[in-house]
C-alpha positions in Angstrom: -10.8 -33.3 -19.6 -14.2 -32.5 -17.9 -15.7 -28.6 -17.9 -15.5 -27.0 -14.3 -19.1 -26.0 -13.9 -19.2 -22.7 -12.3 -22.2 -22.8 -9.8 -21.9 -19.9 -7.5 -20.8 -16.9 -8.9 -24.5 -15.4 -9.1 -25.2 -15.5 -5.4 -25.0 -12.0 -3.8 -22.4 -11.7 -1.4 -20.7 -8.7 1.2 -18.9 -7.4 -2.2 -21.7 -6.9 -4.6 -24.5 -6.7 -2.0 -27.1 -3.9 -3.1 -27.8 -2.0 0.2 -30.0 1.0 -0.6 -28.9 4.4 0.6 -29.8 7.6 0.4 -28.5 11.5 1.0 -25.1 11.7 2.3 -24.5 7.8 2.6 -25.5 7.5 -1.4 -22.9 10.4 -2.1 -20.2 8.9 0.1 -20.5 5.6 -1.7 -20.6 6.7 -5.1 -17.6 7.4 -5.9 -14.4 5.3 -7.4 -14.8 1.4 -6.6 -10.7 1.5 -5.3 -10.4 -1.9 -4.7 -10.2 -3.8 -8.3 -6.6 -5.4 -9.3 -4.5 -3.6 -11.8 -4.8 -4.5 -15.0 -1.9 -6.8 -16.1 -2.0 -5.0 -19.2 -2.3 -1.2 -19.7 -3.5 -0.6 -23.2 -5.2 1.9 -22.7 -4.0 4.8 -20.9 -0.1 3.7 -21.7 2.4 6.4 -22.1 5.8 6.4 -23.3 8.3 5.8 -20.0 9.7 9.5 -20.7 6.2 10.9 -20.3 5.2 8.6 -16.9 8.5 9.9 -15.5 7.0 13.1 -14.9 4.6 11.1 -13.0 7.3 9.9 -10.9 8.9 13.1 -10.5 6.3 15.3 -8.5 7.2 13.0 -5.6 10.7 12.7 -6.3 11.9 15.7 -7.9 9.8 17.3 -5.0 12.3 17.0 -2.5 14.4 19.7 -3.9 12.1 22.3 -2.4 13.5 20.8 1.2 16.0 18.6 0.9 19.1 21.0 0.2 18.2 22.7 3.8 18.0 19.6 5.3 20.9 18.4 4.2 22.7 21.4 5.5 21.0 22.0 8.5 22.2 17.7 9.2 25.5 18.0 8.0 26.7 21.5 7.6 29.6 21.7 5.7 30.4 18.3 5.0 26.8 18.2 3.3 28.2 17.8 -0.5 30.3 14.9 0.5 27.3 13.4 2.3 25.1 13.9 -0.6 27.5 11.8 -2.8 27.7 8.9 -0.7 23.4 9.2 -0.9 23.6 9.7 -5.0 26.1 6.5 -4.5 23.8 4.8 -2.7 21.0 5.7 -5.1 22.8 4.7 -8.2 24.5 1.4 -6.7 22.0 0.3 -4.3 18.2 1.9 -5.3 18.2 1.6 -8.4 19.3 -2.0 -9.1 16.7 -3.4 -6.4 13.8 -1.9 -7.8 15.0 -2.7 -11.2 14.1 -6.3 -9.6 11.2 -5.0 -8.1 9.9 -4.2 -11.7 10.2 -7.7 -12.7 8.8 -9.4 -9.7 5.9 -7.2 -9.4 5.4 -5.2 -12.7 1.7 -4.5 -12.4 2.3 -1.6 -10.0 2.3 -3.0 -6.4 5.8 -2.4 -5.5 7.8 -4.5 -2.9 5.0 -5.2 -0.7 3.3 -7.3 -3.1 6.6 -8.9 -3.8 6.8 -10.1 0.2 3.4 -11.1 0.1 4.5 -13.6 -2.6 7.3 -14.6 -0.9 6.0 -15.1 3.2 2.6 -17.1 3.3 0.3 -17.6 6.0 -0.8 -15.2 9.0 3.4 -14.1 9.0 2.7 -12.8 5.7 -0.6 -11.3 6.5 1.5 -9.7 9.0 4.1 -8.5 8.1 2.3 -6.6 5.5 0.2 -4.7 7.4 3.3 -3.5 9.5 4.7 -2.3 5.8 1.3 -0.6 5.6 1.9 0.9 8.5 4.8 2.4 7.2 3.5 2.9 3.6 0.8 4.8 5.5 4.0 6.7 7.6 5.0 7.9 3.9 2.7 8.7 2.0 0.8 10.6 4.8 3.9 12.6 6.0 4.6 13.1 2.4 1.1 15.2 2.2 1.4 17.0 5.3 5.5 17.9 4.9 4.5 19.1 1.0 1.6 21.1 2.6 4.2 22.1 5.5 7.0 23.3 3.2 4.6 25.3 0.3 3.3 27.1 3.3 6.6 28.3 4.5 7.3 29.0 0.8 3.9 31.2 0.9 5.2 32.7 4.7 8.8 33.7 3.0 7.2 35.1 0.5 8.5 39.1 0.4 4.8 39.9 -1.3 3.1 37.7 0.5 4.3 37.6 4.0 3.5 41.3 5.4 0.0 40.0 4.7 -0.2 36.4 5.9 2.4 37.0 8.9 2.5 33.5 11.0 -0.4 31.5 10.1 1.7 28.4 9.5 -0.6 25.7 10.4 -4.0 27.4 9.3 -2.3 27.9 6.2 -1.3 24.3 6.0 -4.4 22.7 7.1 -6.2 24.8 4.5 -3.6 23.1 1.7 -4.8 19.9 3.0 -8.3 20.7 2.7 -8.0 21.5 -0.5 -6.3 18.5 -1.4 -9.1 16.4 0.0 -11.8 18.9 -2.0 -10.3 17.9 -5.3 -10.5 14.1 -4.5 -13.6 14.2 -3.2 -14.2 15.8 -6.6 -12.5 13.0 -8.3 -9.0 13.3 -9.3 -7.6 11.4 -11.6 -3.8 11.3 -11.7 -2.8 12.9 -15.5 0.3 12.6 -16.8 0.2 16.1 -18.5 -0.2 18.0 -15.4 2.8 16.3 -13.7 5.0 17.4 -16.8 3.6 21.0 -16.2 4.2 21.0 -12.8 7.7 18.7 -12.7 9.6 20.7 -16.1 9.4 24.5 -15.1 10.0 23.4 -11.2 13.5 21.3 -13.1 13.9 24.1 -14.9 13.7 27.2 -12.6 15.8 25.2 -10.3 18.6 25.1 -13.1 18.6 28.7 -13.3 18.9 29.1 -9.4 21.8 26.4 -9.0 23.7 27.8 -12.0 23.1 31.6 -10.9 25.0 30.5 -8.1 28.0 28.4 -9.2 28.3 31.6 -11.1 28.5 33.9 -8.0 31.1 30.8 -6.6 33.2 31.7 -10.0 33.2 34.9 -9.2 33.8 34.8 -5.7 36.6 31.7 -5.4 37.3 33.1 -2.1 33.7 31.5 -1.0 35.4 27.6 -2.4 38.9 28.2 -0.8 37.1 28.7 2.7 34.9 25.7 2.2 37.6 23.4 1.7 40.0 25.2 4.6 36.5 24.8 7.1 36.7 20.9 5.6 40.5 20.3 6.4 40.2 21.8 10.0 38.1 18.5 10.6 40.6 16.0 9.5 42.0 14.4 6.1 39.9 13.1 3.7 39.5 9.6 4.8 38.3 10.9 7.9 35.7 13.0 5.9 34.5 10.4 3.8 34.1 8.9 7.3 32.1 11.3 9.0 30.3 11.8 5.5 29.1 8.2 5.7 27.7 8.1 9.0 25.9 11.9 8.2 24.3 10.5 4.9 21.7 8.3 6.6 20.2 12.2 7.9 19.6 12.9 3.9 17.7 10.0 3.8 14.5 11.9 2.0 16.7 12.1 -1.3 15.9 7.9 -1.7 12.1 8.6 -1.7 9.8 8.2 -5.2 11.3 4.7 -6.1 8.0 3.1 -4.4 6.1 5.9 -6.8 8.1 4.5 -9.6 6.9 1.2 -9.7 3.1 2.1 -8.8 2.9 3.9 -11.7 3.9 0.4 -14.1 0.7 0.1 -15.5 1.0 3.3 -17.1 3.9 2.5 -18.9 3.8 1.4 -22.7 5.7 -1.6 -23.4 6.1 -3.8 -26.2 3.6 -4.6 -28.9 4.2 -8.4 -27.9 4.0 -7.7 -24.5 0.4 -8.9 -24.3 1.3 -12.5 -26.0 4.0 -12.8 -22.9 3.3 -13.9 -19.0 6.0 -11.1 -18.3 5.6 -8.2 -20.1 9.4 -7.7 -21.2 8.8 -4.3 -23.0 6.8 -2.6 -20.1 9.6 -4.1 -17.3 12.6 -2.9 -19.3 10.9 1.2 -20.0 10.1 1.1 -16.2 13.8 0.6 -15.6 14.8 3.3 -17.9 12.2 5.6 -15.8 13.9 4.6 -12.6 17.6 4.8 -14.4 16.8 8.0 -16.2 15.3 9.9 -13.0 17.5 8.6 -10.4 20.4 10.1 -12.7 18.9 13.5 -13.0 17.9 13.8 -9.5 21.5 12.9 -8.7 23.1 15.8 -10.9 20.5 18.2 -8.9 21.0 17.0 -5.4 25.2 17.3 -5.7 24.4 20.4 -7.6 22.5 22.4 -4.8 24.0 20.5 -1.9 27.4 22.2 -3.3 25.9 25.9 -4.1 23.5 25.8 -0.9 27.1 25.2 1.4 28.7 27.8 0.0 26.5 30.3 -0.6 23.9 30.2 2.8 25.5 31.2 5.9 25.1 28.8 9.1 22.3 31.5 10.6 20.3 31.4 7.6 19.6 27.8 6.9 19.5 26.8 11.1 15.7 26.2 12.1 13.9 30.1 12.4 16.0 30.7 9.8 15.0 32.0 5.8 16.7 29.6 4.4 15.1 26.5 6.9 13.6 24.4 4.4 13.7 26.3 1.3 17.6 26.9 0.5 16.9 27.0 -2.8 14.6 29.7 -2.9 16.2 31.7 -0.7 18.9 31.9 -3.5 16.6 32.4 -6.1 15.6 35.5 -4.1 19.3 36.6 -3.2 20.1 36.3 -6.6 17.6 36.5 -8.7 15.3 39.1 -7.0 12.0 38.8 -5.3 10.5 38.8 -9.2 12.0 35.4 -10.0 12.1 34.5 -6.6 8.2 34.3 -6.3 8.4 32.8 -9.4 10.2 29.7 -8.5 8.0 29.7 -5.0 4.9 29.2 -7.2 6.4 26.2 -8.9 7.5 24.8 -6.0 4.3 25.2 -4.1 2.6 23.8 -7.3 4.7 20.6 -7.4 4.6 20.4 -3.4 0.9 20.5 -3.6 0.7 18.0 -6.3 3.5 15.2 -4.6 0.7 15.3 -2.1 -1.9 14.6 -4.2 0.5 11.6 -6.0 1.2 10.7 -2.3 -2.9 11.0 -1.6 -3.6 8.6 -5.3 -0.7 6.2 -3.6 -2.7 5.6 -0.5 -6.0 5.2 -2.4 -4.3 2.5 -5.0 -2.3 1.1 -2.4 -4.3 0.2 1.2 -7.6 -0.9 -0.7 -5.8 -3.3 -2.3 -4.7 -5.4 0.4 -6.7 -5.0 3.5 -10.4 -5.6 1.2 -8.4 -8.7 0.2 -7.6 -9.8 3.6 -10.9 -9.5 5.2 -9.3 -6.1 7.0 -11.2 -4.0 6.1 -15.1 -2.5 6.0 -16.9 -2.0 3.2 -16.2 1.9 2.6 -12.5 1.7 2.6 -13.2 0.2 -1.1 -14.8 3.3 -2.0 -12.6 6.8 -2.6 -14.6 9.5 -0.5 -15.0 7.7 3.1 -11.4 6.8 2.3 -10.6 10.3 1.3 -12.1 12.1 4.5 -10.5 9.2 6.6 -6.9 10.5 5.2 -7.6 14.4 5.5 -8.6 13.6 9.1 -5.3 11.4 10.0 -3.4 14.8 8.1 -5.0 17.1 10.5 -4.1 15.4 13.2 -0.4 14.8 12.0 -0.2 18.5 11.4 -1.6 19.9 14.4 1.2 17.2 16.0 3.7 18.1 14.6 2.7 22.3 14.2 3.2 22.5 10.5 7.3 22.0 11.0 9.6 20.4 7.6 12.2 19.2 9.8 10.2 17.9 12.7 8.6 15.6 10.2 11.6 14.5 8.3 12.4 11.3 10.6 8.8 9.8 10.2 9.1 10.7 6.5 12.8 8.9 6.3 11.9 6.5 8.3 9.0 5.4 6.1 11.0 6.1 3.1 13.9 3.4 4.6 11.4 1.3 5.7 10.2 0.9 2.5 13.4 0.3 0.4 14.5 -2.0 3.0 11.8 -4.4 2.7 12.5 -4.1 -1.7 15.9 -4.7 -0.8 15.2 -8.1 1.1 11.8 -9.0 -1.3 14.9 -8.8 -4.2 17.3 -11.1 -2.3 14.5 -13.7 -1.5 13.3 -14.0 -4.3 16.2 -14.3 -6.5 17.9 -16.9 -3.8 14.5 -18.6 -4.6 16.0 -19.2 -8.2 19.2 -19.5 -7.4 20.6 -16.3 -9.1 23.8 -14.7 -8.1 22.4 -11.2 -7.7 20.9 -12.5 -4.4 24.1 -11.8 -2.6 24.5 -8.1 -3.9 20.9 -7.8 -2.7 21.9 -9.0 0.2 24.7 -6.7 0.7 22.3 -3.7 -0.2 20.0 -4.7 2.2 23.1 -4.4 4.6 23.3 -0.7 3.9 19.7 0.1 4.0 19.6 -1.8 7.4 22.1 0.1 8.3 20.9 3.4 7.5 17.7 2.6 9.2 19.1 1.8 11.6 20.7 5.3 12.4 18.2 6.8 11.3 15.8 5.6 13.9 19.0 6.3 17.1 19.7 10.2 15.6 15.4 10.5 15.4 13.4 8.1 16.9 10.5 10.1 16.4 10.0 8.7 12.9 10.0 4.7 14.2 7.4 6.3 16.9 5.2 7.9 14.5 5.5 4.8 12.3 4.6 2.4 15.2 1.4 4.6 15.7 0.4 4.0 11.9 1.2 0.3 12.6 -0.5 0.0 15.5 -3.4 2.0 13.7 -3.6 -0.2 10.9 -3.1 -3.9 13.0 -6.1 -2.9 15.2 -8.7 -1.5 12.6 -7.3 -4.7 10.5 -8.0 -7.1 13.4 -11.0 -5.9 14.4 -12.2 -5.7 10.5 -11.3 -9.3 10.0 -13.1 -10.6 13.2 -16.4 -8.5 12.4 -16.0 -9.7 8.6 -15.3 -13.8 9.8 -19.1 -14.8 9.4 -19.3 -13.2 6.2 -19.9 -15.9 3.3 -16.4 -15.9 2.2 -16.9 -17.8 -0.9 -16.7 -16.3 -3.7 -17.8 -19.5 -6.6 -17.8 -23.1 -6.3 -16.9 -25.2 -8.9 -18.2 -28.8 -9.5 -15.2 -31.0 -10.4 -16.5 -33.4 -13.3 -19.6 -34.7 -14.7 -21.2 -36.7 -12.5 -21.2 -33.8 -10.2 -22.8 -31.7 -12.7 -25.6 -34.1 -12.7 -26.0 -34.9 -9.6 -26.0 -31.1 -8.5 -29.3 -30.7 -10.4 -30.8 -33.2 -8.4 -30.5 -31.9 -5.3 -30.9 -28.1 -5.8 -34.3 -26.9 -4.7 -35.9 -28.2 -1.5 -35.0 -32.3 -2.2 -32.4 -33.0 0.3 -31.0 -32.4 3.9 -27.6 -31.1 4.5 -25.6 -32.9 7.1 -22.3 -31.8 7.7 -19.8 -34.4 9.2 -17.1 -34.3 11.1 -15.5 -37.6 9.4 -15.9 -39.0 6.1 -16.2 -42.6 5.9 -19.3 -44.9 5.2 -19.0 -45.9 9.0 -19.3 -42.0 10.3 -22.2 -41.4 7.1 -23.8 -44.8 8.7 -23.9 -43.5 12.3 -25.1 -40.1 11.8 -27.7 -41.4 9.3 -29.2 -43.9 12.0 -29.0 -41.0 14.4 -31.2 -38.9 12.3 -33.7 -41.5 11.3 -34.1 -42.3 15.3 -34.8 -38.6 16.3 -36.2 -36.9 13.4 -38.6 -37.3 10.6 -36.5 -36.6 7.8 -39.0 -36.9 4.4 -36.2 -36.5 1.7 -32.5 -37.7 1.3 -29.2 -36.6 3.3 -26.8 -35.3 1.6 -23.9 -35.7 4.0 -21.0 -32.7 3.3 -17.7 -32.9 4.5 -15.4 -29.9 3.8 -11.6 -30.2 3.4 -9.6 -27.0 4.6 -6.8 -25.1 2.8 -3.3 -25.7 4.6 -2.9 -21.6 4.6 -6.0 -20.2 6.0 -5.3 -16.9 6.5 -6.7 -15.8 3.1 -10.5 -14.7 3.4 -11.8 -16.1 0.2 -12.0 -19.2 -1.8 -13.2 -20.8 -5.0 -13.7 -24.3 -3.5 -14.2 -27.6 -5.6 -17.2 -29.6 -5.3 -17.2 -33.3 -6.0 -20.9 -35.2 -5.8 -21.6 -39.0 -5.4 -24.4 -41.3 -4.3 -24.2 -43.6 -1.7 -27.0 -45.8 -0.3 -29.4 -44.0 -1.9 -28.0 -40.4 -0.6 -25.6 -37.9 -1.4 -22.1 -37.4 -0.4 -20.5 -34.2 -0.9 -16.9 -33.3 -0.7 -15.6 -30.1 -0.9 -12.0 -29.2 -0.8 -9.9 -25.8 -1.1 -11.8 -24.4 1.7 -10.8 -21.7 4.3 -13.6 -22.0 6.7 -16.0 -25.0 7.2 -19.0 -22.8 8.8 -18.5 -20.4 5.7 -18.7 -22.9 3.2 -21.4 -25.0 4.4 -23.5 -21.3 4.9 -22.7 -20.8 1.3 -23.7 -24.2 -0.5 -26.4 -23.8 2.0 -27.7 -21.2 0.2 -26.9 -22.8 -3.4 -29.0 -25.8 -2.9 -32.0 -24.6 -0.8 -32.4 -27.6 1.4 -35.1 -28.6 3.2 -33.2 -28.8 6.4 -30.0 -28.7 7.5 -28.5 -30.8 10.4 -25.9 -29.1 12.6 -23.6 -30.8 15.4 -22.6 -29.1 18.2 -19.3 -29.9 19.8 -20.1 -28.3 22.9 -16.5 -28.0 23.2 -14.9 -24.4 24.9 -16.2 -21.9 23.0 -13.2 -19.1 23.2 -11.5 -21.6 21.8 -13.7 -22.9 19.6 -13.9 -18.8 18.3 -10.3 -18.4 18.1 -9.9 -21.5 15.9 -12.6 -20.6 13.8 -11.6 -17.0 13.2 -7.8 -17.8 12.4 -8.1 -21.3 11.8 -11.3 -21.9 10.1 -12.8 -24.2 12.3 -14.4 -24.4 15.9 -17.9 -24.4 16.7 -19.3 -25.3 13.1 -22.6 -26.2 13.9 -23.4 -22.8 15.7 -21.0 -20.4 13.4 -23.3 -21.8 10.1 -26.5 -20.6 12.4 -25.5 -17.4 12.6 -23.7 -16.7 9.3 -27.1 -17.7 7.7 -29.0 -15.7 9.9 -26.5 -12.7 9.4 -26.9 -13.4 6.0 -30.8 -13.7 5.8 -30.7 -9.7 7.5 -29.4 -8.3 4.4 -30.7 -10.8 1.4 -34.0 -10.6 -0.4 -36.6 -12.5 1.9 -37.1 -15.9 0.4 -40.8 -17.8 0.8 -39.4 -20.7 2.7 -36.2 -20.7 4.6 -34.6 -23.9 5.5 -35.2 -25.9 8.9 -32.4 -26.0 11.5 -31.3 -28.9 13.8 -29.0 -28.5 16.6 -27.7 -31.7 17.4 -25.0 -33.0 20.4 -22.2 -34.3 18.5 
């Protein structure tokens, strides 16, 4: 078996191009390279699952600080049986998807990456930037609703609120800009400071929820009117009914199983993990992360959906109200006096303000991974600070939207939430139809339900698919027009000569000893033609080497590692090169490689909108005049060589 020689990878290209800056621009850039893949294996840095779970908490256990008054300001007094057709869902649907989800794509890039795998082509391009969109929809509305609620945790505040009186989105937008500081700073995402935040917020909450099923005890009159106000409205069939179609409103208590399988890498597996192309140990602690805080979220969502129902009058917890996004605390004040009660509002504005920063570390692990990748994005979205200040600016405007308000940012938040467990759900049922496994059809049906409760969703608040379509349409624009600026980049990242003879013959040719001729067709007949057409017009002093380039059939990617074969013929050179995604790229690139004396370049002559279309999705077009300018783009930014290499422009 020959040795692939490598024979590229030293030429500077758009990704490790050294462009001198200075002041601002050197500080911007930097920072944290964003951009690099995951390590398939996390040895350093691993954590037991129990300790990562934290981790996964701020974002999920979070939701606590809003969710009960949510839930009750959606569904009243049928809220607890709503709330256990969610935790059903969560256990029955959630839970077992992402469990797949781990398998499939256990080196933390969730269900996108899962797609991805799964839908090739420009569809698949596509259809990840629209779950971008709504990734984007998430995680942003997760920073500015955190921001949104610890501020009207500050405002309730008895101490706090003779002092701060109504400066709701100030407040807010300050958060924010704190948030952004501490990036900007550097922020790493430890696993120690999410147990400190995460345990006394799980633990103060306990106390509040207990405190009151001990004022229920003690009033039973407060049960025996709950469950009269619930038989007024029908038996319980027709309940469980109305509880069914409420649930989809409470929608916020499925969100953090995306954060649960980011955080994979983190997770310490097996010892023999590393000797395995799955690592077994890692996938099966992930689930136990997912299994382990799914179940304890469940026991605190029925827990305060019950006590909140009972206990908070309809005036309280209705928008305006003191209990309008923070039902909990409004208890822990009730009960528990203001001492405890500002208390449990620091730990909830602690672990509000830190699911934003996970939500913040989610976008910055999550976006440059994919769009650098595609060719859809500049070169500072690689880097953490421009990215940073490009989020704090999108928050501002989101805020100043939406005015600082919890609920009036729930449906964007649920629908990114749905959204997102949707397209696990369907990423689960393709890929285990793909081998024929008979979980496919429960997937299926799952995918049912979270279709469906999309699907309300978006009727009762169509806000959220409106937002969501803004991100989208954010994210397909700056990605289009990325991709089209980006096209006459090099887009090669190595080429590789296939045997020995091509090793050889590579050395013969590198250095000012040969013309390039690209040619359309690759037969001795076409080589003879365009040889006798080049002898009759030009004077060329050294030997053609004739190149014909083969193309990928999916051409949507933006790079390749294409394979280089090299023969003589008639006393000149024929090169083929196959696994390409672009012809003008690839000829620009071993352009640059060999140094020829001269290159010869055909022009089609040929519609050229056209001709750009195809060569921007297609690879092709115009190949003659694309090479011209990606060389000359190229020469811009490149150290100035002493010769460059002639070019011909000929009529094809």
């Amino acid at each position: 078996m020959p040795t692939i020689r490598h024979v590229g990878a030293e030429l500077p290209t758009s990704d490790n191009a050294n462009i001198a800056r200075r002041g601002f621009s050197a500080w911007l850039f930097s920072g944290e390279r964003l951009d690099e893949a995951p390590p398939r294996e996390a040895k350093q840095g691993a954590h037991p699952w129990y300790m990562v779970l934290w981790l996964t908490g701020v974002d999920y256990f979070s939701t606590l600080g809003y969710q009960p008054g949510i839930a009750l300001l959606a569904a009243g007094a049928l809220a607890p049986l709503a709330t256990l057709i969610l935790v059903a869902v969560t256990l029955t649907c959630a839970v077992p998807i992402y469990a797949v989800v781990c398998r499939k794509s256990f080196v933390g890039q969730g269900s996108i990456a899962l797609l991805e795998s799964l839908i090739s082509g420009w569809k698949g391009k596509l259809f990840v930037l629209v779950l971008l969109g709504f990734a984007l929809t998430d995680f942003v509305i997760t920073m500015t609703l955190s921001a949104a609620d610890s501020t009207r945790h500050v405002l309730e505040n008895p101490y706090l609120k003779p002092f701060l009186g109504e400066a709701r989105v100030s407040l807010t937008l300050l958060l924010l800009l704190v948030l952004a500081w501490v990036f900007l700073k550097g922020f790493k995402e430890a696993i120690g400071v999410a147990a400190a935040a995460t345990v006394p917020f799980l633990a103060l909450n306990l106390v509040v929820l207990v405190r009151g099923l001990h004022e229920i005890v003690l009033h039973p009159d407060l049960l025996s009117n709950w469950r009269v106000g619930l038989m007024a409205r029908g038996d319980w069939s027709s309940l469980i009914l109305a509880s069914a179609l409420l649930f989809p409103r409470l929608a916020l208590g499925l969100s953090g199983f995306e954060t649960g399988v980011s955080v994979m890498p983190l997770v310490r597996g097996d010892a023999e993990d590393s000797q395995r192309d799955r690592p077994l140990g890692r996938i099966r602690n992930t689930r136990k992360l997912l299994a382990v805080a799914a179940s304890i979220m469940a026991v605190y969502l029925l827990l305060s959906s019950f006590v909140t129902t009972l206990l908070i009058p309809p005036e309280a917890y209705r928008n305006g109200g003191p209990a309008a996004g923070r039902a909990i605390a409004y208890l822990a004040h009730r009960f528990l006096g203001p001492g405890f009660g500002t208390l449990y509002d620091i730990a909830t504005i602690v672990i509000l303000w830190f699911a934003g920063a996970s939500a913040m570390a989610g976008l910055l692990h999550l976006v440059p991974r994919y769009l650098p990748r595609f060719g859809m994005a500049p070169l500072w979205v690689r880097y953490q600070r421009p990215f940073v200040l490009v989020l704090f600016a999108i928050t501002v405007v989101v805020t100043l939207v939406f005015g600082a308000d919890v609920e009036a940012q729930a449906g964007a938040y649920a629908t990114g939430v749905l959204v997102l467990m949707l397209s696990a759900a369907v990423a689960a049922t393709l890929a285990l139809w793909k081998e024929s496994r008979a979980g496919s059809l429960y997937c299926g049906m799952v995918s049912l339900v979270f279709a469906y409760t999309l699907t309300d969703n978006v009727i009762e608040r169509p806000d959220g698919v409106i937002i969501s379509s803004a991100f989208i349409l954010l994210v397909v624009t700056f990605s289009g027009i990325s991709r089209a600026r980006r096209s006459m980049e090099l887009r090669v990242r190595d080429l590789l000569l296939a045997d020995e003879e091509s090793s050889l013959l590579w050395d013969e040719i590198v250095g000012k000893k040969v013309y390039l001729v690209p040619i359309r067709g690759n037969s001795p007949d076409a080589r003879a033609q365009k040889r006798a057409e080049i002898h009759k017009n030009y004077v060329a002093s050294g030997s053609l080497a004739f190149v014909h380039v083969s193309l990928l059939d999916n051409r949507s990617e933006f790079l390749a590692w294409p394979l280089v074969r090299l023969r003589r013929e008639a006393g000149h050179f024929v090169i083929d090169i196959t696994r390409c995604i672009g012809i003008a790229n690839t000829i620009a690139f071993l352009s640059e490689l060999i140094d020829p004396i001269g290159i010869f370049l055909g022009l089609s002559r040929l519609n050229l909108v056209g001709q750009a279309l195809r060569f921007l999705f297609l690879g092709e077009g115009e190949t003659g005049l694309m090479v011209y300018a990606i060389l000359l783009r190229y020469w811009e930014w490149t150290p100035q060589e002493d010769v460059r290499p002639l070019i011909f422009l000929m009529s094809d």
